[in-house]
Every structure is written in structure tokens, then in C-alpha cells.
Jmol script that loads the backbone (N, CA, C; Angstrom):
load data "model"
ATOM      1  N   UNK A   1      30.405 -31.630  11.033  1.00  0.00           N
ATOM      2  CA  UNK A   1      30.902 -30.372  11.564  1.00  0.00           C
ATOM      3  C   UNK A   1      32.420 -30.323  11.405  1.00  0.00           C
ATOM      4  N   UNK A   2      32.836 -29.103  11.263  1.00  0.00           N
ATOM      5  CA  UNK A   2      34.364 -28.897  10.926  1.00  0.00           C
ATOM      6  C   UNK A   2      35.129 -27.792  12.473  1.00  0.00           C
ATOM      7  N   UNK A   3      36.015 -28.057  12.481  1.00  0.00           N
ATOM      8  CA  UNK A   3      36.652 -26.846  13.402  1.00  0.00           C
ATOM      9  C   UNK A   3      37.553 -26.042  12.583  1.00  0.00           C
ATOM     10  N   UNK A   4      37.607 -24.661  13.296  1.00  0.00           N
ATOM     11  CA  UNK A   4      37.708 -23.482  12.860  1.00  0.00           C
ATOM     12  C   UNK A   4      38.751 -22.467  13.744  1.00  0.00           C
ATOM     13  N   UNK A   5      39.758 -22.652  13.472  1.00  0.00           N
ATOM     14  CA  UNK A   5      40.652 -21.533  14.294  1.00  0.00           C
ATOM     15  C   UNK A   5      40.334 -19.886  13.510  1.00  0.00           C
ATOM     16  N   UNK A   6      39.900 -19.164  14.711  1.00  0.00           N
ATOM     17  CA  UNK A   6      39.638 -17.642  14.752  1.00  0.00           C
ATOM     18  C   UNK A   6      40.492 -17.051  15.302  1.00  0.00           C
ATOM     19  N   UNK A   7      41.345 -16.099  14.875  1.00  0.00           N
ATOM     20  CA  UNK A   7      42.262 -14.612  15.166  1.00  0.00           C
ATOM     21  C   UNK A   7      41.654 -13.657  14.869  1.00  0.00           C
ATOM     22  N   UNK A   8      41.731 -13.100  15.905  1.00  0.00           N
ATOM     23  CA  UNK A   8      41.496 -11.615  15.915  1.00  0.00           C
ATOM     24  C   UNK A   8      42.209 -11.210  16.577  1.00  0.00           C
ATOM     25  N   UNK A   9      42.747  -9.949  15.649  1.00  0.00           N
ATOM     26  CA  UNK A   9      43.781  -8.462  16.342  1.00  0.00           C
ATOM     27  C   UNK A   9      42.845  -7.573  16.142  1.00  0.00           C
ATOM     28  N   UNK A  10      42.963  -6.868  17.813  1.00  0.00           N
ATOM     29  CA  UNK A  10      42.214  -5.549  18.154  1.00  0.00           C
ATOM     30  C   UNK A  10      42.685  -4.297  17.246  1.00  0.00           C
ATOM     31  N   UNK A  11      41.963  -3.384  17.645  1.00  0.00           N
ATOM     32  CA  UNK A  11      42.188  -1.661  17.086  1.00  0.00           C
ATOM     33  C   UNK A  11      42.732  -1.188  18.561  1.00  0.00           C
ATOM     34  N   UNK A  12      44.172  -0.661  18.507  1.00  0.00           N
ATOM     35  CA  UNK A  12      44.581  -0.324  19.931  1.00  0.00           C
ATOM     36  C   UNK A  12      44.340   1.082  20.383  1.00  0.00           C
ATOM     37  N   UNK A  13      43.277   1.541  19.225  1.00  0.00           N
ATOM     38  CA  UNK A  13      42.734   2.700  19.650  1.00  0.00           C
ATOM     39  C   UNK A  13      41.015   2.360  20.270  1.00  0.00           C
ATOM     40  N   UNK A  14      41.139   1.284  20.538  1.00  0.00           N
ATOM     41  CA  UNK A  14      39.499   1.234  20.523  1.00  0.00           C
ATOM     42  C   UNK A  14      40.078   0.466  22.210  1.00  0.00           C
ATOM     43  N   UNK A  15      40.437   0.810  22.941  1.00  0.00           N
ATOM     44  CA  UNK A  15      40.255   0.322  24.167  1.00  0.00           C
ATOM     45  C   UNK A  15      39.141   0.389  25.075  1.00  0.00           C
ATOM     46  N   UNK A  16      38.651   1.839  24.962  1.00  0.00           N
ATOM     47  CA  UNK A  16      37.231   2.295  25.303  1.00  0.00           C
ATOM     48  C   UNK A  16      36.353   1.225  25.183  1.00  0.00           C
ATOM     49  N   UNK A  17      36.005   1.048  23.869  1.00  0.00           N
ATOM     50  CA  UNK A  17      35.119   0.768  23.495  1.00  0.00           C
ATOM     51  C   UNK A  17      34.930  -1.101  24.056  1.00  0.00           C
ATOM     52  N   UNK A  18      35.974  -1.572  23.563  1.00  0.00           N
ATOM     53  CA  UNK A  18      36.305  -2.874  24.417  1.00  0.00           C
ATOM     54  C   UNK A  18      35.885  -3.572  25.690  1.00  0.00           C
ATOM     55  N   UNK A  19      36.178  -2.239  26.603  1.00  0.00           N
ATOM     56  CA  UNK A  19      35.872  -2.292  27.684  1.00  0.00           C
ATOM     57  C   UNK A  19      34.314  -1.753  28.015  1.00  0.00           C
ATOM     58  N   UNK A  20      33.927  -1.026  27.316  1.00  0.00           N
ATOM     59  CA  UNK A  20      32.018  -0.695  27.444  1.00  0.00           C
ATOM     60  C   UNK A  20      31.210  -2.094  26.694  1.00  0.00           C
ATOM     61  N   UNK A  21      31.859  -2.598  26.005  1.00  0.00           N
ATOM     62  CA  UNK A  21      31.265  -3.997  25.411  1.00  0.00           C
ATOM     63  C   UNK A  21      31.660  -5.624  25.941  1.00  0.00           C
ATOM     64  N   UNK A  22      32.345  -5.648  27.269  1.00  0.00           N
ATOM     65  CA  UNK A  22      33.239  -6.651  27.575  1.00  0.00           C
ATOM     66  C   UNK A  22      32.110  -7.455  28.019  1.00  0.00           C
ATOM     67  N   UNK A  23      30.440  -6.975  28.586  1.00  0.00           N
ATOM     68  CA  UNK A  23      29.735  -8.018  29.242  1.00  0.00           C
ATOM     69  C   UNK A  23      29.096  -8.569  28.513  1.00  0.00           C
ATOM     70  N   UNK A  24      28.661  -7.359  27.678  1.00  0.00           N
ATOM     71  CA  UNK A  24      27.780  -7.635  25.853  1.00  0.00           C
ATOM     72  C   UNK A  24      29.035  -9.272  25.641  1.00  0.00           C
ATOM     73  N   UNK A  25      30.291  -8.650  24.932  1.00  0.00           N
ATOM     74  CA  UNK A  25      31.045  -9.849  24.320  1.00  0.00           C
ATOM     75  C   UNK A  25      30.684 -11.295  25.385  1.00  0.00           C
ATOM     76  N   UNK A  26      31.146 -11.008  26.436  1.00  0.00           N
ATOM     77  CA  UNK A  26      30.971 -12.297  27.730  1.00  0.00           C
ATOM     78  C   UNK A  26      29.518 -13.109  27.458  1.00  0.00           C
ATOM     79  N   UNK A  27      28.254 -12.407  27.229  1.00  0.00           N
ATOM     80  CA  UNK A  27      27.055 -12.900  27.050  1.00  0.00           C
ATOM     81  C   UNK A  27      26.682 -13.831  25.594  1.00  0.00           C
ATOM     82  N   UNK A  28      27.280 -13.099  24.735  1.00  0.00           N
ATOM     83  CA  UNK A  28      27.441 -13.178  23.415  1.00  0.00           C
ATOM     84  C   UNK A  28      28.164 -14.474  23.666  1.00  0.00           C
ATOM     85  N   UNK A  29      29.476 -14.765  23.908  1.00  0.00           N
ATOM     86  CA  UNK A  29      30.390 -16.263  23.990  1.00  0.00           C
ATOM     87  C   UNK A  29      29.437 -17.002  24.618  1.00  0.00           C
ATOM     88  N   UNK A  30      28.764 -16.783  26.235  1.00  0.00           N
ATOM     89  CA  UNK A  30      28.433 -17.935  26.963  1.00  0.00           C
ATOM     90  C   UNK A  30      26.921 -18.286  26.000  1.00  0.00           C
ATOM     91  N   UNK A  31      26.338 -17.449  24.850  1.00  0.00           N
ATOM     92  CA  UNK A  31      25.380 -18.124  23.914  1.00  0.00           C
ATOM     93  C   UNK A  31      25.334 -19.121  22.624  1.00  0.00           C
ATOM     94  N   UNK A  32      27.134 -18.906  22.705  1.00  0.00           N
ATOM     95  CA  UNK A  32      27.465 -19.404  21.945  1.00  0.00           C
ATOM     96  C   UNK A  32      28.457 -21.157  22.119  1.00  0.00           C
ATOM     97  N   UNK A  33      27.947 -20.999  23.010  1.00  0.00           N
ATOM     98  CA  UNK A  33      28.977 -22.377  23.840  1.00  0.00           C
ATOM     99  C   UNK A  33      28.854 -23.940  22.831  1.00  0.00           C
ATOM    100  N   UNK A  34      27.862 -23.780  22.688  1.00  0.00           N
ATOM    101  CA  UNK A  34      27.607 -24.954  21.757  1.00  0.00           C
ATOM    102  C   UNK A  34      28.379 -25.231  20.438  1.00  0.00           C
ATOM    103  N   UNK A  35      29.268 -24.345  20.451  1.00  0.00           N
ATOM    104  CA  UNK A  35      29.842 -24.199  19.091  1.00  0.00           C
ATOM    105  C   UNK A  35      31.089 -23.733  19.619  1.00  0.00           C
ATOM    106  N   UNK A  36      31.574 -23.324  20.585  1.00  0.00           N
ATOM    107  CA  UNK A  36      32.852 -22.384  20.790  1.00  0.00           C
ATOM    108  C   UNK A  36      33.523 -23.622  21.969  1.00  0.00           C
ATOM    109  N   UNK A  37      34.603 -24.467  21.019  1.00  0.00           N
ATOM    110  CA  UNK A  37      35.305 -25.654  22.125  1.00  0.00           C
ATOM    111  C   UNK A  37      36.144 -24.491  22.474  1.00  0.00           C
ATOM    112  N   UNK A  38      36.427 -22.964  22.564  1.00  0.00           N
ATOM    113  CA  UNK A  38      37.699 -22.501  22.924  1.00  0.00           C
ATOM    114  C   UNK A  38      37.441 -21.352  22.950  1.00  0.00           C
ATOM    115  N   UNK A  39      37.657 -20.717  23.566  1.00  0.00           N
ATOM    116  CA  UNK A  39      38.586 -18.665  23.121  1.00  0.00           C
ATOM    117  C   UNK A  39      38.627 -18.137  24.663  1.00  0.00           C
ATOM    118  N   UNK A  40      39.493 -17.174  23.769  1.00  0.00           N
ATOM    119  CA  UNK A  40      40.492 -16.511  25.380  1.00  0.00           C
ATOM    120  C   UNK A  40      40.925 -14.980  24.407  1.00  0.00           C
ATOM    121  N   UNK A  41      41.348 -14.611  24.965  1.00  0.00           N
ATOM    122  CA  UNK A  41      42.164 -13.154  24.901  1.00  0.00           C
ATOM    123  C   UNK A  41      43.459 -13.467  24.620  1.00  0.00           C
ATOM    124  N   UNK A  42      43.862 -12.369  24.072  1.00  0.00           N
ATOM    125  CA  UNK A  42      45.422 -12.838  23.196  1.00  0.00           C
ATOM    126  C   UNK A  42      46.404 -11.988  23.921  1.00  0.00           C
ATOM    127  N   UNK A  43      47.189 -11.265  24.860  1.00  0.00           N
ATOM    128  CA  UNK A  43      48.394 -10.391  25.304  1.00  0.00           C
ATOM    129  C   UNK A  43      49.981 -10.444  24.895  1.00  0.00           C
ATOM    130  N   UNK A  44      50.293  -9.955  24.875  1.00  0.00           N
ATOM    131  CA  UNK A  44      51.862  -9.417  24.598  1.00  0.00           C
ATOM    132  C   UNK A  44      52.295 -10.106  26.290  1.00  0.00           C
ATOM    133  N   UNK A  45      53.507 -11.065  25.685  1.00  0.00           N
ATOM    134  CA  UNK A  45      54.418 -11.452  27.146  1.00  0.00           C
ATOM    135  C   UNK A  45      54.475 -10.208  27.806  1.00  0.00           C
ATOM    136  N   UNK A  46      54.288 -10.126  29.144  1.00  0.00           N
ATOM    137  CA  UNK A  46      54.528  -9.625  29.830  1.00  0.00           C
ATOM    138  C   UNK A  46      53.682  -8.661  30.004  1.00  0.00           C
ATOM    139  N   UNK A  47      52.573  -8.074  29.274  1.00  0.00           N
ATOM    140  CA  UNK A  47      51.536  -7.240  29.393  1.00  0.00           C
ATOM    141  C   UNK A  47      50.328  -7.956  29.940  1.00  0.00           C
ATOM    142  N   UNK A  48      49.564  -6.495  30.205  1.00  0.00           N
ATOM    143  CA  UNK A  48      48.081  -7.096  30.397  1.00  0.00           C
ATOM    144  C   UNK A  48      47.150  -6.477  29.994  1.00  0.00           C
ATOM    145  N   UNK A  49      47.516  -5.637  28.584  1.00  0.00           N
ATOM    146  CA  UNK A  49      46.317  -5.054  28.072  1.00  0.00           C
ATOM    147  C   UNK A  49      45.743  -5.921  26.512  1.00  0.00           C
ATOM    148  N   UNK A  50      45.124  -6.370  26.175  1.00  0.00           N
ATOM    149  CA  UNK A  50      44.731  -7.266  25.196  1.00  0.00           C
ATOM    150  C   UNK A  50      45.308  -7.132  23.978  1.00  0.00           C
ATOM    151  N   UNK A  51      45.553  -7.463  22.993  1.00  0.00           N
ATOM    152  CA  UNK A  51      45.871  -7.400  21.943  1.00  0.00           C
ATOM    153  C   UNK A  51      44.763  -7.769  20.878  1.00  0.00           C
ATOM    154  N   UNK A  52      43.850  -8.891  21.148  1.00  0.00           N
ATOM    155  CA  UNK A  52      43.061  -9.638  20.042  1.00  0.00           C
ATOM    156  C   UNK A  52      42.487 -10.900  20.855  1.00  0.00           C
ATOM    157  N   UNK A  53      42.204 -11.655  20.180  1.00  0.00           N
ATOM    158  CA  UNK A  53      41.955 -12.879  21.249  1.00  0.00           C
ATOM    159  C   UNK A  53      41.648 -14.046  19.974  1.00  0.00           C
ATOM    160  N   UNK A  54      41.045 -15.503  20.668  1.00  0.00           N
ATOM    161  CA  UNK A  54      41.479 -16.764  19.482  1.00  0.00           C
ATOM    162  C   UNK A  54      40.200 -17.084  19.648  1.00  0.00           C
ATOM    163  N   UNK A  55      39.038 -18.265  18.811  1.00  0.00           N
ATOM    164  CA  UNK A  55      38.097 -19.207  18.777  1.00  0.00           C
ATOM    165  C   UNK A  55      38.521 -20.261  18.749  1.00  0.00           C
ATOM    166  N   UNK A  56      38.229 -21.428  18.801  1.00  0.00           N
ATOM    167  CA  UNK A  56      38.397 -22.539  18.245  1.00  0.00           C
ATOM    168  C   UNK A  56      36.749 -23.020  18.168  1.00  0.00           C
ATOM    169  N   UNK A  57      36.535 -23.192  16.887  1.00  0.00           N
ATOM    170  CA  UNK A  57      34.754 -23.000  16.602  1.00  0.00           C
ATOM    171  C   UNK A  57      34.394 -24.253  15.828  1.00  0.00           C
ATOM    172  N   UNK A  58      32.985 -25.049  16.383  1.00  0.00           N
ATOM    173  CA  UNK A  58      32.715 -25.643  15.567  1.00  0.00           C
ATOM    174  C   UNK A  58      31.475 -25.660  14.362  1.00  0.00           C
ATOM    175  N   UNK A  59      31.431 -25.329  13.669  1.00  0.00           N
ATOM    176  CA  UNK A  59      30.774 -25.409  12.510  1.00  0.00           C
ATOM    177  C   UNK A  59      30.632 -25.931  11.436  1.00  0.00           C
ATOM    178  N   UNK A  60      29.499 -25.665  10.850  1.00  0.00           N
ATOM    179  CA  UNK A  60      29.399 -26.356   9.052  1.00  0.00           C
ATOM    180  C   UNK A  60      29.854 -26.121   7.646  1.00  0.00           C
ATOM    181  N   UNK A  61      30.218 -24.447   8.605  1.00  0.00           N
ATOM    182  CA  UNK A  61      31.342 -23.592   7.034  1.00  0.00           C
ATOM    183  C   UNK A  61      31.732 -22.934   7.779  1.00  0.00           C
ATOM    184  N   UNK A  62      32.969 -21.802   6.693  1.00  0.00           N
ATOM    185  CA  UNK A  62      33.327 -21.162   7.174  1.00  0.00           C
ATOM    186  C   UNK A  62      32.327 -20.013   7.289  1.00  0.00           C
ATOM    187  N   UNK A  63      31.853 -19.852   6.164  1.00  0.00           N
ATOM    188  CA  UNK A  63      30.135 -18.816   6.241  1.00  0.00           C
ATOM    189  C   UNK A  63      29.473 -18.943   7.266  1.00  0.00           C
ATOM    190  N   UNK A  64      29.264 -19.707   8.465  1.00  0.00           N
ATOM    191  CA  UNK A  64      28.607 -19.882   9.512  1.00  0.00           C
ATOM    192  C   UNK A  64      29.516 -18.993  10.722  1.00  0.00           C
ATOM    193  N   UNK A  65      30.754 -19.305  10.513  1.00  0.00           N
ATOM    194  CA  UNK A  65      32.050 -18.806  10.964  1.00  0.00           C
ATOM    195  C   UNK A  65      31.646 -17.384  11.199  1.00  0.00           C
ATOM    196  N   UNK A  66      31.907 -16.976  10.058  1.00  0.00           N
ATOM    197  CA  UNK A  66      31.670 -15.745   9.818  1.00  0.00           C
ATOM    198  C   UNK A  66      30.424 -14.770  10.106  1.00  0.00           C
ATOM    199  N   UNK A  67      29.706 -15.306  10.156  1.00  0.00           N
ATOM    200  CA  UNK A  67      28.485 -15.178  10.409  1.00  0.00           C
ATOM    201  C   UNK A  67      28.173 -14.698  12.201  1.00  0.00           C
ATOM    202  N   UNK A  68      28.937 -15.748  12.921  1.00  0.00           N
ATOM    203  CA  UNK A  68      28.972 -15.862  14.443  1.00  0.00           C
ATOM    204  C   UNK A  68      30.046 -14.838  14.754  1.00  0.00           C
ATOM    205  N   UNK A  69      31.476 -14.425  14.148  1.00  0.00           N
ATOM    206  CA  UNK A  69      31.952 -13.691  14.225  1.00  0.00           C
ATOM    207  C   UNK A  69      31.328 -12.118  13.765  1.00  0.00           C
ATOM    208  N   UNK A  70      30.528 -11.640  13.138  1.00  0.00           N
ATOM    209  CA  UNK A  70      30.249 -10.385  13.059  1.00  0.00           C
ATOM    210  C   UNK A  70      28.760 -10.460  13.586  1.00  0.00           C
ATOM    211  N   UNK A  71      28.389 -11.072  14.554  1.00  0.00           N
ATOM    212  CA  UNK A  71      27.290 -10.925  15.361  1.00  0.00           C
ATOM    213  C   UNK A  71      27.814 -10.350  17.066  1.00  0.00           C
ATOM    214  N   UNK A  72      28.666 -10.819  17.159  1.00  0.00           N
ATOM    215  CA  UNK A  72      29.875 -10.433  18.158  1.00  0.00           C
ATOM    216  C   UNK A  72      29.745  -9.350  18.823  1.00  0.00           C
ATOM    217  N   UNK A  73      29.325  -8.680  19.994  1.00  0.00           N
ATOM    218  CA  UNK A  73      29.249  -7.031  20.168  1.00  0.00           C
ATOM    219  C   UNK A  73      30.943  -6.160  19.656  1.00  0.00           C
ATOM    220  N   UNK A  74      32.064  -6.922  19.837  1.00  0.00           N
ATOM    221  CA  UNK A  74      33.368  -6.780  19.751  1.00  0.00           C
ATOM    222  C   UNK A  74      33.790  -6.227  18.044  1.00  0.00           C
ATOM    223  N   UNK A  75      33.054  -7.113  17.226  1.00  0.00           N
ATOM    224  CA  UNK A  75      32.887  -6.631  16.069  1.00  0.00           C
ATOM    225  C   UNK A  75      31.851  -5.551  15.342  1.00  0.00           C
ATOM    226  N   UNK A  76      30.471  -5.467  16.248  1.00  0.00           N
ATOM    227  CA  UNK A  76      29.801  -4.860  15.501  1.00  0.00           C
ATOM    228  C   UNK A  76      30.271  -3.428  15.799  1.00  0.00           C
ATOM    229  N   UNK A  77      30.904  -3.361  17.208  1.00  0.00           N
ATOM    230  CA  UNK A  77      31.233  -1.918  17.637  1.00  0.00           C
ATOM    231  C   UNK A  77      32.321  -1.412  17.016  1.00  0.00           C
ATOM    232  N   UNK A  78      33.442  -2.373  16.480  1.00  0.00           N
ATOM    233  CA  UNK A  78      34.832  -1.843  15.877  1.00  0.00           C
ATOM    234  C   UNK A  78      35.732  -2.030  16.768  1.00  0.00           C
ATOM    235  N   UNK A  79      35.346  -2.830  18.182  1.00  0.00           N
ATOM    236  CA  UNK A  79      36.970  -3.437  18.473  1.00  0.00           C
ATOM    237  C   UNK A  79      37.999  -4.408  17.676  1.00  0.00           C
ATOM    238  N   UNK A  80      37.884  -5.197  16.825  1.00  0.00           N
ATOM    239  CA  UNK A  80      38.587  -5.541  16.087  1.00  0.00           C
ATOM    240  C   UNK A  80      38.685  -5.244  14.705  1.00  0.00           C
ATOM    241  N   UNK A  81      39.984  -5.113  14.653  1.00  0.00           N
ATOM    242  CA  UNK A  81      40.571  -4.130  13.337  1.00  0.00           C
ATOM    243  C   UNK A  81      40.963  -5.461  12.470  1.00  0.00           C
ATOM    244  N   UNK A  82      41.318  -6.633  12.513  1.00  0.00           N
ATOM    245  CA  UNK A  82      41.341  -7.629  11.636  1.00  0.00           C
ATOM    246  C   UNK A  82      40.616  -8.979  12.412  1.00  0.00           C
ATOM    247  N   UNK A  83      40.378  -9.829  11.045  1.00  0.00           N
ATOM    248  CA  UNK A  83      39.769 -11.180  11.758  1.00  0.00           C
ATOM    249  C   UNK A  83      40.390 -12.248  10.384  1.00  0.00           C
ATOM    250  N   UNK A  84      40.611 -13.379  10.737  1.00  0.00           N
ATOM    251  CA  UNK A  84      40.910 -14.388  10.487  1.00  0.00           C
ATOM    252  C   UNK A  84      40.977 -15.734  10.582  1.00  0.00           C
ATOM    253  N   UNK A  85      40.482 -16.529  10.026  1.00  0.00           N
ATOM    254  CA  UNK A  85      39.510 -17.778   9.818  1.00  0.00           C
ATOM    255  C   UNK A  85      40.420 -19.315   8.742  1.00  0.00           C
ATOM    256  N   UNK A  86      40.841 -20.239   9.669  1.00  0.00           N
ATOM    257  CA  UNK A  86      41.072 -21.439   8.931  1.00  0.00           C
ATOM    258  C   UNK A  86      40.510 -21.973   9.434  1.00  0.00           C
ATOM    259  N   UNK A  87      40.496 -22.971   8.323  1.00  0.00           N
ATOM    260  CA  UNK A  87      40.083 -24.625   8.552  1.00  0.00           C
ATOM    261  C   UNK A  87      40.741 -24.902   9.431  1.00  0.00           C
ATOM    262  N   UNK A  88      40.696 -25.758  10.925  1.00  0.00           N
ATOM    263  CA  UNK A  88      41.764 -26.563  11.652  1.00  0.00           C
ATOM    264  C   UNK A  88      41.130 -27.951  11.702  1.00  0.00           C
ATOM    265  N   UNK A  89      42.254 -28.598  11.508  1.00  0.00           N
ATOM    266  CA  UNK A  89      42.298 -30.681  11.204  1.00  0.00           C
ATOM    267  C   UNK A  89      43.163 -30.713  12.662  1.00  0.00           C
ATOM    268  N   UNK A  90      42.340 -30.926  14.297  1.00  0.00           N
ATOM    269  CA  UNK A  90      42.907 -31.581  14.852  1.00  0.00           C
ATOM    270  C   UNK A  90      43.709 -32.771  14.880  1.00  0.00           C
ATOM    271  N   UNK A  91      44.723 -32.992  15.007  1.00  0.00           N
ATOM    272  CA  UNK A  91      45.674 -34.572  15.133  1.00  0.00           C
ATOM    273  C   UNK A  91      44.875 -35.611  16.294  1.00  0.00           C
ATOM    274  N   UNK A  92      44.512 -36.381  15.473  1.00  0.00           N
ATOM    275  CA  UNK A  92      43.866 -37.786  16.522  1.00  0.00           C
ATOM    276  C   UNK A  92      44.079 -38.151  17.406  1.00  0.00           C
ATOM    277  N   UNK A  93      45.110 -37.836  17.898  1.00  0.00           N
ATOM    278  CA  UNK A  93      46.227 -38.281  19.698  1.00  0.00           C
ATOM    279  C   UNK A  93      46.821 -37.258  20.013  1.00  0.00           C
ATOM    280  N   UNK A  94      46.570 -36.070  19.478  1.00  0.00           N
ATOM    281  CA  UNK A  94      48.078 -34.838  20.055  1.00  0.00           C
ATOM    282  C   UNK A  94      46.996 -34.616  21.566  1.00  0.00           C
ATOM    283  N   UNK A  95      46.004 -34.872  21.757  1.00  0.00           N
ATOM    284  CA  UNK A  95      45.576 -34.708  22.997  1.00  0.00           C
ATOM    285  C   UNK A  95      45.993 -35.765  24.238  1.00  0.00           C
ATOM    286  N   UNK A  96      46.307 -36.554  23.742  1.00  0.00           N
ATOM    287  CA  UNK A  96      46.636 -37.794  24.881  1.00  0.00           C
ATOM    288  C   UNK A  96      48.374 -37.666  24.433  1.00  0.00           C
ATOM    289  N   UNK A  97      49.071 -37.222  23.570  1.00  0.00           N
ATOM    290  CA  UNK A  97      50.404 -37.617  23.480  1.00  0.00           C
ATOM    291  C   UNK A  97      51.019 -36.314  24.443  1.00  0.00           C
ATOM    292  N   UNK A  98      50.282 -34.844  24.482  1.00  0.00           N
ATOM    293  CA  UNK A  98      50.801 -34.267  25.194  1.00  0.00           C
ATOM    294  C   UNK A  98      50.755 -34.298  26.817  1.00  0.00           C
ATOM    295  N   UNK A  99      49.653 -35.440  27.344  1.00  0.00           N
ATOM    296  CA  UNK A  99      49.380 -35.690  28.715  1.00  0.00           C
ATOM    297  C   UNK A  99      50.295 -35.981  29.231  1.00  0.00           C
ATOM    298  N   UNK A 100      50.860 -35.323  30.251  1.00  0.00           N
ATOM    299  CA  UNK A 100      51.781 -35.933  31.628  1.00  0.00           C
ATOM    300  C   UNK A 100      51.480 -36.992  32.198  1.00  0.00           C
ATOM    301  N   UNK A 101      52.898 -38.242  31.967  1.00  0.00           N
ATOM    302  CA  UNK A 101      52.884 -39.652  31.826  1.00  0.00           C
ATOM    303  C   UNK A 101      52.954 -39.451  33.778  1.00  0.00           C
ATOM    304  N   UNK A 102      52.659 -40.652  34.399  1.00  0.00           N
ATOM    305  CA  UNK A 102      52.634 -41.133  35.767  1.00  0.00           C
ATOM    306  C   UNK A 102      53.996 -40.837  36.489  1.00  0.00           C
TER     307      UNK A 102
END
end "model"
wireframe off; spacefill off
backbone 0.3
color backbone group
């Protein structure tokens, strides 16, 4: 299995719609847990209306990727206006080097 950093930037005309699909999306992630070490919502400092939001996904391609991303209620409805997909190579210790020492 490989990990997968996901971006997505919203359509800031599609707020509506966002918000009529937010439990759909919520149901959709918690089915997907087995595969999703990550995601959150993305905001502008100091705001609190969304902008896009991130994955951090694990899978076997990026075609699988992709796949889980346009199954999405968020995508099939047209809240997001772009999506974007790398490879990510976690660092072997950046998890223990950033821990707060004693």
C-alpha cells in the first residue's frame, strides 16, 4: 500500500450545496476509514467558511485514489471545483522527531 496526499479546492459558489451534502460526505469518510489515515477541511486564517479540505489516503494506486474520490457525495454533486492527488513518502522519524521532549 502507498499513501496519497488529496487537495481539494471547493466551488465558492456551491456553498448550498456543501452544506445539503455535509452528512452524505460525513457517512461517506466514516466508510471509508480503513483507508483514510487523515482529512479535515481546509479555511482561510481567520475564516470559517471552508475553502476545500485534505486526505491523507491509503491505497494501491493512484486509480483507486481516484476512484474513492469521485464516489464522494462532495464530488458527485459539484462541491469541488478542483482535486489533486500525489504520491506522499512519509519520513521514517518525522513522527517521533516532532514529539515534545520531557
Amino acid at each position: 500500500m502507498n499513501h496519497y496526499a488529496v487537495h481539494f479546492e471547493d466551488d465558492p459558489g456551491k456553498t448550498t450545496a456543501r452544506e445539503a451534502h455535509l452528512e452524505a460526505h460525513r457517512a461517506y469518510l466514516e466508510g471509508c476509514a480503513d483507508r483514510l489515515v487523515s482529512a479535515g477541511v481546509l479555511v482561510r486564517e481567520g475564516a470559517a467558511t471552508p475553502v476545500g479540505g485534505w486526505w491523507l489516503v491509503l491505497a494501491a494506486s493512484e486509480l483507486e485514489v481516484r476512484e474513492l474520490v469521485e464516489a464522494d457525495p462532495y464530488f458527485v454533486h459539484g462541491v469541488r471545483r478542483s482535486v489533486r492527488i500525489w504520491r506522499y513518502m512519509p519520513m521514517p522519524h518525522a513522527a517521533s522527531a516532532a514529539a515534545p521532549g520531557p
